[in-house]
KOLGUMAR-500470 format. One record per residue (C-alpha): residue in three letters; x, y, z; residue number from 1. Coordinates in Angstrom, 2 decimals. Layout:
{'ALA' {X Y Z} NUM}
...
END
This chain:
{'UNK' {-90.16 -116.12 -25.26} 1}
{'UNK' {-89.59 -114.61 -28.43} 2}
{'UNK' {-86.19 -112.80 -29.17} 3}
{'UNK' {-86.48 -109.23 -31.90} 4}
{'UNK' {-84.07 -107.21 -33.31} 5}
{'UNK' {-85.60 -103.53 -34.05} 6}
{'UNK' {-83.62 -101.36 -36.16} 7}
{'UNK' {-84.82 -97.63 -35.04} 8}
{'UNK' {-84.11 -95.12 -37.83} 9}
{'UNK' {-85.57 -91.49 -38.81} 10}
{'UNK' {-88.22 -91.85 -41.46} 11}
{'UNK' {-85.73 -90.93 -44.49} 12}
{'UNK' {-83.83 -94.08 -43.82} 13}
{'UNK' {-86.53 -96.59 -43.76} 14}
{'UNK' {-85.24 -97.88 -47.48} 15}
{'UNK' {-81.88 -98.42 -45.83} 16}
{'UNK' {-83.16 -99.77 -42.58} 17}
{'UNK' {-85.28 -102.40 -44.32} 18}
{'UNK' {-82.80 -103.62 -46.61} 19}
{'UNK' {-80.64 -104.38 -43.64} 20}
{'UNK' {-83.68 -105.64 -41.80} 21}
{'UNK' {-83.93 -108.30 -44.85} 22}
{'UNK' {-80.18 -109.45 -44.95} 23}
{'UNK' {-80.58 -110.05 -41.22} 24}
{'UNK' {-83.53 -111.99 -41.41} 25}
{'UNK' {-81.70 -114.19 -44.27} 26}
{'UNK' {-78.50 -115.10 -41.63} 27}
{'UNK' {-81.69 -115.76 -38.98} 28}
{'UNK' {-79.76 -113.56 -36.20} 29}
{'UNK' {-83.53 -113.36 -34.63} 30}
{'UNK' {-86.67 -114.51 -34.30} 31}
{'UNK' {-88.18 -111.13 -35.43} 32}
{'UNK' {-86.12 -108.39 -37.56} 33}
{'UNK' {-88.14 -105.37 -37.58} 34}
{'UNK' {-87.68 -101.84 -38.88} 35}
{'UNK' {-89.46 -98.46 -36.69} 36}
{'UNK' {-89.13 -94.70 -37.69} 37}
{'UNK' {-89.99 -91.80 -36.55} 38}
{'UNK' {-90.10 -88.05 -38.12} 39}
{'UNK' {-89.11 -85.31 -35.46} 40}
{'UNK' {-88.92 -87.64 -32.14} 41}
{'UNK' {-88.28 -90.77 -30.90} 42}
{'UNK' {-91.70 -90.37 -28.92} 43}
{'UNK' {-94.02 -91.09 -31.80} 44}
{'UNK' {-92.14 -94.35 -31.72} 45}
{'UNK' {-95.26 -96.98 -30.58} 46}
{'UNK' {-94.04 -100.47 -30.71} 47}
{'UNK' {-95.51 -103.18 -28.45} 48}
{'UNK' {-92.86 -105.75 -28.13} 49}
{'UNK' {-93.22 -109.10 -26.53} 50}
{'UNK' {-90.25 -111.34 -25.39} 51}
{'UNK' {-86.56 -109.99 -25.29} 52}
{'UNK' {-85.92 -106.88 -27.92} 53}
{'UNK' {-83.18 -105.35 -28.47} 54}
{'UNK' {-82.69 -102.11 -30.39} 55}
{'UNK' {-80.19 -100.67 -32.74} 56}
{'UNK' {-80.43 -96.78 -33.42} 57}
{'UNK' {-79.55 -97.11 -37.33} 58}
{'UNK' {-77.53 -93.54 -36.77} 59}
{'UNK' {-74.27 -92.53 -37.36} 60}
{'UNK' {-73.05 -92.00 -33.98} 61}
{'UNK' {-73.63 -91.01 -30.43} 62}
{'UNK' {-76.84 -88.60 -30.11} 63}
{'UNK' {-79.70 -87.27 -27.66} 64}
{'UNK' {-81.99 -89.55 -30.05} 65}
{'UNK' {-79.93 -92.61 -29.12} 66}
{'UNK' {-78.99 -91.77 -25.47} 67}
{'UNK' {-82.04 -90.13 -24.84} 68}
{'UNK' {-85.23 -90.35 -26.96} 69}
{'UNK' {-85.32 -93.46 -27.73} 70}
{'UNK' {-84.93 -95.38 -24.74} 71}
{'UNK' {-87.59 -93.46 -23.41} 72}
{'UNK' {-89.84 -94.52 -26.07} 73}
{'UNK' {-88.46 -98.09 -25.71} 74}
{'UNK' {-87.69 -98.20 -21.71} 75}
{'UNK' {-88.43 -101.80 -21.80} 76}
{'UNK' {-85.69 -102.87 -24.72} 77}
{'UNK' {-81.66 -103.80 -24.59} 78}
{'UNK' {-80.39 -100.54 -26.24} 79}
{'UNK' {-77.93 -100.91 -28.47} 80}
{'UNK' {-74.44 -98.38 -29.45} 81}
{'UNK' {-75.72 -96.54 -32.98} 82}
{'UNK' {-74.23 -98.52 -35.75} 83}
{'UNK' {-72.36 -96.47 -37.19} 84}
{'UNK' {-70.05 -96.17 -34.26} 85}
{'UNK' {-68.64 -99.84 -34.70} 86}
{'UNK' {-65.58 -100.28 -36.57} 87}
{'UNK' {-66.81 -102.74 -38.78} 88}
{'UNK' {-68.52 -99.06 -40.37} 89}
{'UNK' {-64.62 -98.04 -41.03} 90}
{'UNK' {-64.67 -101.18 -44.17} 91}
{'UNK' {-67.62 -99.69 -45.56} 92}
{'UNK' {-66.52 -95.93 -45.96} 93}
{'UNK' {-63.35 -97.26 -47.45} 94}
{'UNK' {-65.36 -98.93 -49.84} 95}
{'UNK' {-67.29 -96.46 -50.80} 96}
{'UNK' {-64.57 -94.01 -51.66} 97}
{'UNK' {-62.34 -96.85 -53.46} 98}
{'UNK' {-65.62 -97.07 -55.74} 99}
{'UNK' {-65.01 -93.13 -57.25} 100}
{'UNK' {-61.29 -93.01 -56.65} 101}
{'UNK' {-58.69 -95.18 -56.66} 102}
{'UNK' {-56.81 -95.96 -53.43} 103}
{'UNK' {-52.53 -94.86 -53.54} 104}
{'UNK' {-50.15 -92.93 -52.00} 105}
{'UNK' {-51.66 -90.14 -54.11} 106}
{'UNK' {-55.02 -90.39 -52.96} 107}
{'UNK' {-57.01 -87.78 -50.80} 108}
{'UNK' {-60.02 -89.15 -48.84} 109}
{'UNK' {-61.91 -86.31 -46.88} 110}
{'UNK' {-64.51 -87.74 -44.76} 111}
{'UNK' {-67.32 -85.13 -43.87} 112}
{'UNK' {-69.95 -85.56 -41.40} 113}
{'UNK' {-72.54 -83.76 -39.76} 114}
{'UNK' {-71.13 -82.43 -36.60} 115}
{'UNK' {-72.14 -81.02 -33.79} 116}
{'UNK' {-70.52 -77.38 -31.88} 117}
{'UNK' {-71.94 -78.58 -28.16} 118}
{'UNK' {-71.90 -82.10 -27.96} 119}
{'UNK' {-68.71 -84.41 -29.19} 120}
{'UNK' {-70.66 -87.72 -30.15} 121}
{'UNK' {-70.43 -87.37 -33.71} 122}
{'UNK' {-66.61 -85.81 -33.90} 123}
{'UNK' {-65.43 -88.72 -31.79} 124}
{'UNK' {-66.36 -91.46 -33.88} 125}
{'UNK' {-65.65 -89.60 -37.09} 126}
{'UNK' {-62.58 -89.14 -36.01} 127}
{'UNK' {-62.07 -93.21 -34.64} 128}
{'UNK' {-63.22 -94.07 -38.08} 129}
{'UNK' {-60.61 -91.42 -39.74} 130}
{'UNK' {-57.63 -92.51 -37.36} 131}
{'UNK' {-58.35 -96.52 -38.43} 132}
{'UNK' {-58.33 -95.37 -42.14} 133}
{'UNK' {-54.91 -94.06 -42.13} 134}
{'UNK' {-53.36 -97.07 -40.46} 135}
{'UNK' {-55.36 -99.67 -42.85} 136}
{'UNK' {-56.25 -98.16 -45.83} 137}
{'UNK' {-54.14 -97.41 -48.95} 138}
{'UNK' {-55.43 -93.72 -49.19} 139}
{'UNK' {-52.40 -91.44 -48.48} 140}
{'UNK' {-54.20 -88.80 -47.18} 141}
{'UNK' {-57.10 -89.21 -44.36} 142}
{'UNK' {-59.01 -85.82 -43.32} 143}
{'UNK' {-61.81 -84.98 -41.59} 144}
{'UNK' {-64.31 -81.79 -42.25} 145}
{'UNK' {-68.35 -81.14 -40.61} 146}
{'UNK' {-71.00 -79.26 -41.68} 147}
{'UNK' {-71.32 -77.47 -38.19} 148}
{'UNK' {-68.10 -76.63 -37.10} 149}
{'UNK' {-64.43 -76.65 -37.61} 150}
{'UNK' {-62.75 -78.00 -39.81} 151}
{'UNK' {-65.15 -77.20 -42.14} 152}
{'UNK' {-66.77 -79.06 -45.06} 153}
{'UNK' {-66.47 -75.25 -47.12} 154}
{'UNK' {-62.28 -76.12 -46.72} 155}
{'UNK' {-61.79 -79.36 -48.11} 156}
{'UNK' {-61.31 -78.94 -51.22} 157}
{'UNK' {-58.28 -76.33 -50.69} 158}
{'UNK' {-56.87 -78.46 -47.33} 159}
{'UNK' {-56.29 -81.79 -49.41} 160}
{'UNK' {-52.59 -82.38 -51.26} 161}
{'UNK' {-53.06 -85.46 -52.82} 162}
{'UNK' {-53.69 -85.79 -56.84} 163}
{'UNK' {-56.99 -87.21 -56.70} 164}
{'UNK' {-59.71 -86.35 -53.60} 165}
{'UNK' {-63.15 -88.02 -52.66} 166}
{'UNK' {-65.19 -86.61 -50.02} 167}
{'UNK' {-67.31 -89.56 -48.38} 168}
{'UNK' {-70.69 -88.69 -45.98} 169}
{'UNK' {-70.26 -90.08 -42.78} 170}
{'UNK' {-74.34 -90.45 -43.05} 171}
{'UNK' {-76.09 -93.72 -42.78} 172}
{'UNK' {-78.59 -93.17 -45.77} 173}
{'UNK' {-79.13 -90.16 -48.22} 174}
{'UNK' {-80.58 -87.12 -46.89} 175}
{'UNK' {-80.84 -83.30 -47.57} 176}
{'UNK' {-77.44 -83.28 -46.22} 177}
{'UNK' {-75.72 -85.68 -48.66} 178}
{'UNK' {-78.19 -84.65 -51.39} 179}
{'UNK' {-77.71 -80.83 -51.35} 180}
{'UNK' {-76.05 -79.04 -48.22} 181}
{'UNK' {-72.58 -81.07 -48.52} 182}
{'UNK' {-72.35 -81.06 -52.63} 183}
{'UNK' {-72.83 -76.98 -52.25} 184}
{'UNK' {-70.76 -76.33 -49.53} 185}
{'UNK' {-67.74 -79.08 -51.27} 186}
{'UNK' {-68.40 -76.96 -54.29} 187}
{'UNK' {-68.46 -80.33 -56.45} 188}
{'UNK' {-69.42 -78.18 -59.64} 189}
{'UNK' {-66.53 -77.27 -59.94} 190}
{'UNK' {-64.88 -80.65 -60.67} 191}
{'UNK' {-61.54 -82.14 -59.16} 192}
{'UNK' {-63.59 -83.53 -56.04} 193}
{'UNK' {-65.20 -87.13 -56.34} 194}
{'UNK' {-68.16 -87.37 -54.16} 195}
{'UNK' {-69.08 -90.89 -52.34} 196}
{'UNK' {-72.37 -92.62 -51.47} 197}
{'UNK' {-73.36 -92.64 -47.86} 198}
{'UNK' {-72.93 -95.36 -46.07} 199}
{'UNK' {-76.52 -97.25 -47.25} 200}
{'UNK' {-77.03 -100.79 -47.47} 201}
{'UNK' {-73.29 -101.48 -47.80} 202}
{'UNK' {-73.14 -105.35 -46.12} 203}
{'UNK' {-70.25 -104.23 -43.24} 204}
{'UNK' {-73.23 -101.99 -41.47} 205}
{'UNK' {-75.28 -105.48 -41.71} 206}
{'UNK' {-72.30 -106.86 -39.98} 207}
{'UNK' {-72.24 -103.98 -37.66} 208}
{'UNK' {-75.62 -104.50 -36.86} 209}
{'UNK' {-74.99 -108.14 -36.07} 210}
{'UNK' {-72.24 -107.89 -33.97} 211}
{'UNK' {-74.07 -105.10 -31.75} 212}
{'UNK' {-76.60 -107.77 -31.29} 213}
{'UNK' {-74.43 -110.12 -30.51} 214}
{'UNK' {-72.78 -107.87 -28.09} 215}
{'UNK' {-76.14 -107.17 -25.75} 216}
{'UNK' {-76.55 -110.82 -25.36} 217}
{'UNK' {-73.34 -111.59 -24.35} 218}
{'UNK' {-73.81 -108.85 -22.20} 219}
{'UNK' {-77.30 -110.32 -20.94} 220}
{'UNK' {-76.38 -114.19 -20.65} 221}
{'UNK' {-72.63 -112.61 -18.31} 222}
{'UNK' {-70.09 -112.89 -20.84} 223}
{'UNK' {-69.26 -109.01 -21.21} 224}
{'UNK' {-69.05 -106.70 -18.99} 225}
{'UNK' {-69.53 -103.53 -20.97} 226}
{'UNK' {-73.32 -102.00 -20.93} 227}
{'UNK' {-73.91 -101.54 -25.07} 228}
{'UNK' {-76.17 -98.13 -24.10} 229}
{'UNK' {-75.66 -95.34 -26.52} 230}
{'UNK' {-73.75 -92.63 -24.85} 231}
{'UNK' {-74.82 -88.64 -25.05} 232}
{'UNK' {-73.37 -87.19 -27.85} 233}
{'UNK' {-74.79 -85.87 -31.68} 234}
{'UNK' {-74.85 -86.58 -35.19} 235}
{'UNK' {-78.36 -88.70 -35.55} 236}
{'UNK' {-78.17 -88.39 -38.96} 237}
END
C-alpha cells in the first residue's frame, strides 16, 4: 500500500507548494509528495488517491477551508493542522524580518495577518507565533496588527517605539494581500517601515510540513493521542 503526502493549497500558492513538495521528496518523507489547488473551493479539488494519504492544508492557520472544505473533498485522507499553525513557522517569520532589519533591543517587529472579525482561527495562532517571538527572539518589540479587525494593520506604523520597524505577512505565499492591500494600508511609501517576505519556501515550513506528517502517523500506528484535524477557525490565506 502506497503512503502520499498531498500538500492542498489555493491556486496562488502552487509555486510555494511545489517547492516544498520537491524538498520533501529529496528527505523521501513519502512514497508520493504531491501538490493540489483549488481557486474558490475546496470542492473542485478531484484527486483519486490510492493507499494511505495524508493531507496538509498549506494555509496559515485554522479556517472553514481546512476544517471544513477540504475534508469534504478529501473524506477519505488523514487531515492534517494547516502548517502554518506549527511552531516550527515561528523560526521562519523571525527570519524573514532579521533579513530587512536587524534584530536588538531597538528593534520593532509588527507581524500582520489577515484576520478574521467572526471566527478566532487566524488571531490565535498569530498571536502563539507573536507570544514565542518575544520570549526567543532578539527583537525588543513584538506586535501584532490584521487587515480585518482590531488592532489594525492602518496603526502600526504609529503603535511601534522601537528605532527601526519591519512589518512581516503572516501569509504562506504572496498574494494581493502582501502585494498591494498590506503595503497601502502600512503606508510603506512613506519610508521608516521595512516590509518582509511572506513566509514562502523558507525550509522551517518544510520542516513544519514534516513534522505534521510525522504527527498523523504516530497518531495512526497509537503513539499520540491527539487527532491532527484542522480546527474551525479563519485566515486560509
Amino acid at each position: 500500500m502506497t503512503d502520499e503526502l498531498l500538500l492542498v493549497s489555493r491556486a496562488h500558492a502552487r509555486e510555494v507548494a511545489e517547492r516544498h513538495a520537491a524538498r520533501l521528496r529529496d528527505r523521501d518523507v513519502a512514497d508520493n509528495v504531491a501538490v493540489e489547488t483549488y481557486d474558490h473551493d475546496p470542492s473542485e479539488l478531484d484527486v483519486d488517491a490510492d493507499g494511505t494519504t495524508y493531507v496538509v492544508p498549506m494555509a496559515a492557520a485554522p479556517g472553514r477551508d481546512t476544517a471544513q472544505g477540504i475534508p469534504g473533498a478529501l473524506p477519505t485522507a488523514r487531515h492534517c493542522e494547516p502548517v502554518g499553525a506549527s511552531p516550527a513557522v515561528t523560526r521562519a517569520l523571525e527570519d524573514r524580518a532579521r533579513e530587512v532589519v536587524e534584530a536588538g533591543s531597538d528593534a520593532s517587529l509588527a507581524l500582520v495577518a489577515f484576520g478574521d472579525t467572526s471566527r478566532s482561527g487566524q488571531r490565535d495562532a498569530t498571536e502563539e507565533h507573536a507570544a514565542r517571538l518575544r520570549e526567543e527572539s532578539a527583537f525588543g518589540e513584538v506586535t501584532t496588527a490584521y487587515l480585518l479587525q482590531n488592532p489594525a494593520a492602518e496603526c502600526v506604523r504609529y503603535n511601534l517605539t522601537g528605532d527601526r520597524a519591519v512589518a512581516v505577512p503572516f501569509f504562506v505565499a504572496p498574494c494581493e494581500e502582501t502585494e498591494r492591500a498590506l503595503p497601502e494600508k502600512l503606508e510603506l511609501d512613506r519610508g521608516g517601515l521595512a516590509y518582509a517576505d511572506p513566509l514562502g519556501a523558507h525550509e522551517a515550513v518544510t520542516d513544519a510540513i514534516e513534522a505534521e506528517l510525522a504527527k498523523a502517523r504516530a497518531i495512526d500506528s497509537g503513539t499520540a493521542s491527539v487527532q491532527p484535524v484542522a480546527t474551525d477557525g479563519s485566515g486560509d490565506a
